[in-house]
C-alpha positions in Angstrom: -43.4 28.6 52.9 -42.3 30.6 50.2 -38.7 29.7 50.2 -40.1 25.9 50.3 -42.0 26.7 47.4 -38.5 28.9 45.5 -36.6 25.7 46.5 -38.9 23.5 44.4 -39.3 25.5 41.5 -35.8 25.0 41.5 -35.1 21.8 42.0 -38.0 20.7 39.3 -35.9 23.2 36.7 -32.7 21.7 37.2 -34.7 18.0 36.7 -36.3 19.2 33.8 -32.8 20.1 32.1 -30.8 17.0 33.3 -33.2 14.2 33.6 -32.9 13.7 29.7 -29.3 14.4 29.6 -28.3 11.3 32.3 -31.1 9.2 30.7 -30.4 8.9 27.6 -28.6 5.8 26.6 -25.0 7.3 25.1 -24.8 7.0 21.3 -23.3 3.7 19.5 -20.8 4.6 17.8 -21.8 4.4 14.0 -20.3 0.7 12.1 -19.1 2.0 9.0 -20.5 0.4 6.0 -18.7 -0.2 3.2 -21.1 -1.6 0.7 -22.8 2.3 1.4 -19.6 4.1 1.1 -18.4 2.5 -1.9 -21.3 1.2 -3.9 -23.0 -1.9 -4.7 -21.2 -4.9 -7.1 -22.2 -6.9 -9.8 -25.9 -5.1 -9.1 -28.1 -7.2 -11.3 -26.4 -8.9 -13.0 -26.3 -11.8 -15.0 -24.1 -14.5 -15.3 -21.4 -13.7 -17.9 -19.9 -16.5 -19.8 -16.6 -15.6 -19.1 -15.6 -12.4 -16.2 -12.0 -11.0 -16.7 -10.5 -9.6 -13.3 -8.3 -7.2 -13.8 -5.9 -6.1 -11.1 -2.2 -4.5 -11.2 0.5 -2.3 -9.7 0.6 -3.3 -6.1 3.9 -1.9 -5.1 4.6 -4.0 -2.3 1.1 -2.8 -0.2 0.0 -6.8 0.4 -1.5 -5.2 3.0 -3.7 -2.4 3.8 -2.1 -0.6 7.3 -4.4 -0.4 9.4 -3.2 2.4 11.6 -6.7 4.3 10.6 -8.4 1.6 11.2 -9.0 -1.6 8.7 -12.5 -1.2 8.1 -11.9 1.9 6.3 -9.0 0.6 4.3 -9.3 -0.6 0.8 -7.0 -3.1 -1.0 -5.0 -6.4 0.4 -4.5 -9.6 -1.0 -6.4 -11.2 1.8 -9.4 -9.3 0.9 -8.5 -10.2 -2.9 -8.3 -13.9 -2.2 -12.1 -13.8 -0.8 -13.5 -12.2 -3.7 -12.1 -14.4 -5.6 -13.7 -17.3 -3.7 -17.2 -15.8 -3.6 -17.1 -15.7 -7.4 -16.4 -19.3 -7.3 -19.0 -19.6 -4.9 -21.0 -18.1 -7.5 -20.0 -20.0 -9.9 -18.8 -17.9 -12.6 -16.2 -18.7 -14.9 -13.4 -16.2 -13.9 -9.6 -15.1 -15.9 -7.9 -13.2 -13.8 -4.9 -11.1 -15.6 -1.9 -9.5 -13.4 -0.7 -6.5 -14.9 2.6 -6.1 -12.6 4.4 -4.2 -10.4 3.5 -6.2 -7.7 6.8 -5.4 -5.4 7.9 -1.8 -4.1 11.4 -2.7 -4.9 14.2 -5.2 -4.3 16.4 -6.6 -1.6 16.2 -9.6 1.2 12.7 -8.0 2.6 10.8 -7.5 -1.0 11.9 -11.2 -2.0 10.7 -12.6 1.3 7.7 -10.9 1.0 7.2 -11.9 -3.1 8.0 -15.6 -2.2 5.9 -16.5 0.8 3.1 -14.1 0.4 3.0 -12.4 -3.3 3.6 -15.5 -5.1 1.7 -18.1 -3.5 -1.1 -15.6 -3.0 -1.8 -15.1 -6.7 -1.4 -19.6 -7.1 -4.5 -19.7 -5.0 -6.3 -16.9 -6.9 -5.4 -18.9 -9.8 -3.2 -16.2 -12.2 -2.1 -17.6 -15.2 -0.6 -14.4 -16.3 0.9 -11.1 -15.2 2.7 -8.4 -17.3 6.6 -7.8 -16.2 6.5 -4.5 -14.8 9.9 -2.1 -14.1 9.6 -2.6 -10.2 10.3 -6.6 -11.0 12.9 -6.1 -13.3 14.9 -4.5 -10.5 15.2 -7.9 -9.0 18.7 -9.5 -9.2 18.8 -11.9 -12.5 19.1 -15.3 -10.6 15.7 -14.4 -8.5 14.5 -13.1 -12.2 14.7 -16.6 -13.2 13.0 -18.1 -10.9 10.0 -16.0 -11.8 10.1 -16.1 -15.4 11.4 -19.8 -16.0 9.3 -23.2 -15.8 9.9 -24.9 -13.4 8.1 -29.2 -12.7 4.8 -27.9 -11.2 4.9 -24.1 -11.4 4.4 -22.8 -14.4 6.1 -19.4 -15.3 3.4 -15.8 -15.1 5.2 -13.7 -16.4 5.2 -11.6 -20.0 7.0 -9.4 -21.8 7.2 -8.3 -26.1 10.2 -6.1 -25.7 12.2 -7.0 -22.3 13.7 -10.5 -22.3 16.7 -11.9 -19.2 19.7 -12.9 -20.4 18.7 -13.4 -23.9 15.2 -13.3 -26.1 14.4 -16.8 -25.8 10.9 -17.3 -25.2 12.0 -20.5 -22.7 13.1 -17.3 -20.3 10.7 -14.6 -21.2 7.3 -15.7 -23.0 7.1 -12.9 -25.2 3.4 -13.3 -25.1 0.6 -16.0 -23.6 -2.4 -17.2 -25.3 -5.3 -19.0 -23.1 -8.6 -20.6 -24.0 -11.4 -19.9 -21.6 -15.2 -21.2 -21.9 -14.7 -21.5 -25.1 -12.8 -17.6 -25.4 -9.2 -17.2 -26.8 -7.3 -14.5 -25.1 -3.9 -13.1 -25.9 -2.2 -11.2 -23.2 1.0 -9.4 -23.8 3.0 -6.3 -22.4 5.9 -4.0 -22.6 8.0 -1.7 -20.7 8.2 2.1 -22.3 11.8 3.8 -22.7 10.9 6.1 -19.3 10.8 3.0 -17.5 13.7 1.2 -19.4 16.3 4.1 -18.9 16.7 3.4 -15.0 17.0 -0.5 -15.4 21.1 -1.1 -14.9 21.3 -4.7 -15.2 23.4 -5.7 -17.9 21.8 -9.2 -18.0 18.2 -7.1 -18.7 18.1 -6.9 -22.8 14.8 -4.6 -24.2 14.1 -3.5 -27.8 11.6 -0.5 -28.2 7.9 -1.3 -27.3 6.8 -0.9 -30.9 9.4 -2.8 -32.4 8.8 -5.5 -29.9 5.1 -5.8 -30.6 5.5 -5.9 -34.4 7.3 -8.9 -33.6 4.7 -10.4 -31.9 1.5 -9.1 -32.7 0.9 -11.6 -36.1 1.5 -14.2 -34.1 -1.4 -13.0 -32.2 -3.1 -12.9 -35.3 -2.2 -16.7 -36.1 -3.3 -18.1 -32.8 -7.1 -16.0 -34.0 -7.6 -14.7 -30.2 -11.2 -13.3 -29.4 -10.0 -11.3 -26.8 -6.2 -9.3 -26.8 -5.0 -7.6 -23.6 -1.6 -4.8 -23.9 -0.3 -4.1 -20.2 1.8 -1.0 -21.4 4.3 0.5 -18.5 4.7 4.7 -19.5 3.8 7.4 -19.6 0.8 8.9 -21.0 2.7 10.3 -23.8 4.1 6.6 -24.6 0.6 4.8 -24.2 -1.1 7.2 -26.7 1.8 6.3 -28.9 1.8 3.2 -28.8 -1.8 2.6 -28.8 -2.2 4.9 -31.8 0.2 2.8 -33.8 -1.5 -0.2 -33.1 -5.2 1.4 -33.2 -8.2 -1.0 -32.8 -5.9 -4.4 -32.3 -6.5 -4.6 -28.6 -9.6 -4.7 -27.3 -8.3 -3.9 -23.8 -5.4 -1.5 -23.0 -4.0 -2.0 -18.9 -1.7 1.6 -18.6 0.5 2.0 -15.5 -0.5 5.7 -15.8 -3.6 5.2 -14.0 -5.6 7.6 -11.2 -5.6 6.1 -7.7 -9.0 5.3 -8.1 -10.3 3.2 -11.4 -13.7 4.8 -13.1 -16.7 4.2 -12.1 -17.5 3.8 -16.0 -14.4 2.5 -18.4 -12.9 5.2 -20.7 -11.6 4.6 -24.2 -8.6 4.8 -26.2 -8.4 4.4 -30.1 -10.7 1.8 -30.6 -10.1 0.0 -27.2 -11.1 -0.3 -23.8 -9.1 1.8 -21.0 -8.7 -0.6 -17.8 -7.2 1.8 -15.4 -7.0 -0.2 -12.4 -6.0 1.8 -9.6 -3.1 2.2 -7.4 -1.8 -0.8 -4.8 -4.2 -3.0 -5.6 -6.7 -1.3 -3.9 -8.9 -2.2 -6.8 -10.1 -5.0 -8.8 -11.4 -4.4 -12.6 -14.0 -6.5 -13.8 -15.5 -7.2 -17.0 -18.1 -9.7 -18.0 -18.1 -11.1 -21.5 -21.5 -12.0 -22.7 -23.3 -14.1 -26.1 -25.5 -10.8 -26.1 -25.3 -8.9 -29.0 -26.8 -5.9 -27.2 -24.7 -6.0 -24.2 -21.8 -7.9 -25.4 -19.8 -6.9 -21.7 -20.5 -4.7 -18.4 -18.0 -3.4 -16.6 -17.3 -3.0 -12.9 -14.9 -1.4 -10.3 -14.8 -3.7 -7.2 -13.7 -1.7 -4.4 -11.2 -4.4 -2.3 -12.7 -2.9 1.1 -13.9 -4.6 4.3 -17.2 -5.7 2.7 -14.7 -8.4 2.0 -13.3 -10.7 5.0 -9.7 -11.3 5.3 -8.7 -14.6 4.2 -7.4 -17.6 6.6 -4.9 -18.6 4.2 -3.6 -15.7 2.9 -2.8 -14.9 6.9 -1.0 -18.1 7.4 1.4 -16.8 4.7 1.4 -13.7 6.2 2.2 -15.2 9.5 5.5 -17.3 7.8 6.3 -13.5 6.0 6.5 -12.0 9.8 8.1 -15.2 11.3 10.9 -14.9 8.8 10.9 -11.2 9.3 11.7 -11.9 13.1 14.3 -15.0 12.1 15.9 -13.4 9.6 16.5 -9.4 11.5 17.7 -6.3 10.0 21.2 -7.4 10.0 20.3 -10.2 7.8 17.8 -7.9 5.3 20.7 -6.1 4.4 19.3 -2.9 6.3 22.0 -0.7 7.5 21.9 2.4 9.6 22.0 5.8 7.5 23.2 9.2 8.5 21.2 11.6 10.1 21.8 15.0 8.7 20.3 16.4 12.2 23.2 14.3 14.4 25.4 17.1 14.0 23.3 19.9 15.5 21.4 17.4 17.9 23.1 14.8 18.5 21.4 11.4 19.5 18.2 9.3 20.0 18.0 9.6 23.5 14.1 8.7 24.0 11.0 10.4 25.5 11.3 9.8 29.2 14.7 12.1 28.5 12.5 15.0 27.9 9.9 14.5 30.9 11.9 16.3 33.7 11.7 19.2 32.3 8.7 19.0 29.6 6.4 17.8 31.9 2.7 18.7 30.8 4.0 18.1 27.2 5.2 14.4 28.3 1.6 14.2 30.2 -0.1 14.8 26.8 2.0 12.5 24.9 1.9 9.5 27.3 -1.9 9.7 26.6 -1.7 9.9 23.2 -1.9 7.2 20.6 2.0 8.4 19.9 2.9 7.1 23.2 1.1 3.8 22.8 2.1 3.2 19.4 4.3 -0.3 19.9 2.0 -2.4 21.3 -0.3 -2.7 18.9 1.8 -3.3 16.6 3.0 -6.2 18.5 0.1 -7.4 20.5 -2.9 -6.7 18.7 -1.8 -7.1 14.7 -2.5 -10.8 13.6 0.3 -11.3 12.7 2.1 -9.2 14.9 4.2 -6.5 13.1 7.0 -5.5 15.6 9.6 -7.1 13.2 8.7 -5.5 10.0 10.8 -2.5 9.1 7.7 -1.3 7.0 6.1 -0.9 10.5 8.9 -0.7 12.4 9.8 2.8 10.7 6.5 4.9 11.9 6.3 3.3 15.2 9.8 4.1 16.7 11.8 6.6 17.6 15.0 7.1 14.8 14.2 5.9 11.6 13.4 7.3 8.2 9.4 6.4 7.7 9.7 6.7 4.1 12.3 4.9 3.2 12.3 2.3 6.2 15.7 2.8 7.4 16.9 3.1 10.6 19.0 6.4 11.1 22.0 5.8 12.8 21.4 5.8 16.8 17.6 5.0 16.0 15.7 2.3 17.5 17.2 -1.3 16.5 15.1 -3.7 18.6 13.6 -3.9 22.3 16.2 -5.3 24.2 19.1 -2.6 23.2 16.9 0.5 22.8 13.9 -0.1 24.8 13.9 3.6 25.4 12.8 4.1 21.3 9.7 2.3 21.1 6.4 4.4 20.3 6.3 7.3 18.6 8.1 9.6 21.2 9.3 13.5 20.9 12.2 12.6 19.0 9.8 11.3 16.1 8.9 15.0 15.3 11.5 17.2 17.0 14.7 15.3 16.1 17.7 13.7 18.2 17.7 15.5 21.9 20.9 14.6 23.3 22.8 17.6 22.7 19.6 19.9 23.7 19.5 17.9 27.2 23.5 18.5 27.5 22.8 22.2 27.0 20.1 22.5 29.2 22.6 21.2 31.9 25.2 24.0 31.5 25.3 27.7 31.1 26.1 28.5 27.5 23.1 30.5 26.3 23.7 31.1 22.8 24.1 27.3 22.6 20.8 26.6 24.4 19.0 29.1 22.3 20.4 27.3 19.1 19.2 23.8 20.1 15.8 24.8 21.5 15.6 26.7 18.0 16.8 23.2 16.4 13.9 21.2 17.8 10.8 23.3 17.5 8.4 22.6 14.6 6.6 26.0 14.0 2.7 25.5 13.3 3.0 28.3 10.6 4.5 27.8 7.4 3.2 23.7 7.0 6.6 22.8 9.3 4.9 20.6 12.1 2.5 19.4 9.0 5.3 18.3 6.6 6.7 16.5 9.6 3.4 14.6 10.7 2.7 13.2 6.9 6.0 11.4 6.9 3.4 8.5 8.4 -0.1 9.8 8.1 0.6 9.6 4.3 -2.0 8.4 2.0 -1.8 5.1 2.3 -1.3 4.8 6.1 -3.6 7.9 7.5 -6.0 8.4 4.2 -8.2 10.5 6.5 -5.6 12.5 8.1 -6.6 16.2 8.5 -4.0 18.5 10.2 -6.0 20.1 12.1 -7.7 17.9 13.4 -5.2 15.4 14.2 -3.1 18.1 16.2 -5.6 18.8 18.3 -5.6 14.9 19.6 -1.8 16.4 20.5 -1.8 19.7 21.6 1.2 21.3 23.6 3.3 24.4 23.3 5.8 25.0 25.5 5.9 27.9 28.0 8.6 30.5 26.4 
């Protein structure tokens, strides 16, 4: 009777401490909000009579990643195109002004991606205007044209006071632009500062100095009487104060390129005139409402291009084209050429993961249940459009390639059917070519075997594994990525 009644005391403890544990539900995992993460918009107010969007400096990121996950993401030009339509939706009378930059840099891919993206993009977001920025003017001079030039239909962007192609005619470059909006005149010029001007090599590429350039054109601005004047300035800090100081008080808005990664909650100004920083890679809009209120005569606002805002149908259609021709037109035909590996002479060759398995077993366990080992189809299954042709995806997503500067290194991954064995983000990613480790390993030669194992490890201390890992879990593609954290979704050490 008494070990009956020991047996139930038992049993009704062990209920008691894992009856709630089985039956409660498992927790949701938490939606993340945007609108509570990165604040409210347009928070009562009004409707302006006229609402300047400012926006600028892309560099090419049409796109935000996604590889830490969208909804946590800020910028895009889908996103951008939505905005744009809810303020239409709204109603409100909207000038949207470009300040530049908008490609990373030139060659086959950044024009493919300017053309049927970039271009038509900023057409349906209606941009009358955009300043011409250094990263465009490292486009060739006959694709230069095509972007500064009318043309029956499509009316030229583009601005400039001191950088002109070919010649300073303003039926090439407009050296400024003047619009009337609801009734507002606004001038909108820029220029390009002599730290920007000293790496531009085209001899087709004329430039004065920004000051000179803008004493040019600045009574002319005065002539046309503009209520509003906007200078995009490309520079340094050093050359916006300059230039600003020179010209104090005779813009009422002053765009630098010198701008934090994030644009001010609350605008900042500079001799006399409104600071629009507006962020880096168009990850933010700048907005700021014009009003017949003596009073309150504008508010300001940073919109926050984040998920709040749903990706637009049309700018994935162009998207979609931008991929096709990605996949139509290969690497051969993008002018992207195999580099040198500085590493091929120690280690050899790309020889792929399952060459490491025989012998790094538990450590190829780990990584073929990582996200590392899964890391190609995504990219081609479950991106809309799928990305498996884009060397900007292609580079942190494959074995053999420099992530940074999306090239392949020689004997690096070059597509599926010739090196399926370098898809996915395999050993080699980190640790280097393994070829001549694995030919090592096979013979007898000690000293050589000691010299490649020493080759291929990434010691923890000293920041060596970390400097490797945020090659692709930089800012832009991993904005949350914490070391240690991260390694521990990773863990292995090999046995000594």
């Amino acid at each position: 009777m008494l070990t009956e009644m020991i047996r139930l005391f038992l049993l009704l403890v062990f209920v008691s401490f894992t009856v709630p544990l089985f039956a409660q539900e498992p927790a949701a995992p938490k939606l993340f909000d945007p609108v509570a993460v990165n604040g409210k918009i347009f928070d009562g107010w009004d409707k302006p009579k006229l609402l300047l969007v400012f926006t600028g400096f892309m560099d090419g990121y049409v796109e935000p990643c996604g590889c830490a996950g969208l909804e946590q993401m800020k910028g895009g030009l889908s996103r951008r195109l939505t905005f744009f339509n809810e303020l239409k939706a709204k109603n409100w009378d909207v000038f949207p002004i470009e300040a530049g930059n908008l490609n990373k840099g030139f060659g086959s891919q950044e024009e493919l991606k300017y053309n049927f993206v970039i271009d038509e993009a900023l057409r349906k977001m209606n941009y009358e205007v955009a300043g011409l920025g250094p990263k465009e003017l490292l486009f060739p001079t006959d694709t230069l044209i095509l972007y500064l030039v009318d043309s029956p239909g499509v009316p030229r962007r583009y601005t400039s006071a001191n950088v002109a192609v070919m010649e300073f005619d303003p039926e090439f470059t407009a050296p400024y632009r003047v619009f009337t909006k609801n009734g507002i005149k606004i001038g909108v010029v820029s220029v390009v500062g002599n730290s920007f001007l000293k790496d531009v090599h085209n001899t087709e590429i004329l430039h004065k100095s920004p000051i000179e350039g803008l004493k040019e054109i600045l009574p002319k601005l005065n002539a046309e009487k503009c209520g509003k004047k906007v200078l995009i300035i490309y520079g340094t800090t050093e050359e916006v104060n300059q230039i600003v100081k020179e010209f104090s008080g005779q813009f009422d808005y002053i765009v630098p390129s010198d701008t934090p990664a994030e644009p001010p909650l609350k605008p900042n100004t500079l001799n006399g005139s409104m600071l629009i920083e507006t962020g880096e890679k168009g990850k933010f809009a700048v907005a700021v409402g014009l009003y017949d209120n003596p009073e309150q005569p504008f508010r300001y606002q940073r919109v926050p291009l984040d998920s709040r805002f749903k990706n637009s149908a049309e700018v994935l259609a162009m998207m979609q084209m931008y991929q096709e021709q990605l996949k139509q037109t290969g690497l051969a035909g993008l002018g992207i050429k195999p580099i040198p590996d500085r590493r091929t002479d120690t280690q050899g060759k790309f020889t792929g993961t399952k060459s490491c398995a025989d012998c790094h077993e538990e450590s190829y366990l780990v990584w073929k249940k990582s996200k590392h080992g899964n890391a190609w189809q995504p990219l081609k299954e479950k991106s809309v459009p799928p990305r498996n042709f884009d060397p900007e995806c292609i580079a942190c997503h494959t074995d053999g390639w420099n992530p940074q500067e999306f090239l392949p290194y020689q004997h690096g991954y070059r597509n599926e059917k010739e090196t399926p064995e370098l898809v996915n983000v395999g050993c080699e990613s980190c640790h280097g070519p393994g070829e001549n480790h694995i030919k090592a390993e096979q013979g007898s030669d000690a000293v050589r075997q000691e010299l490649l194992r020493k080759a291929l490890r990434l010691p923890l201390e000293n920041g060596v594994a970390k400097k490797q890992c945020i090659q692709c879990h930089d800012g832009d593609n991993s904005p949350h990525f914490n070391f240690e954290t991260y390694w521990q979704k990773i863990v292995h050490k090999e046995k000594e």
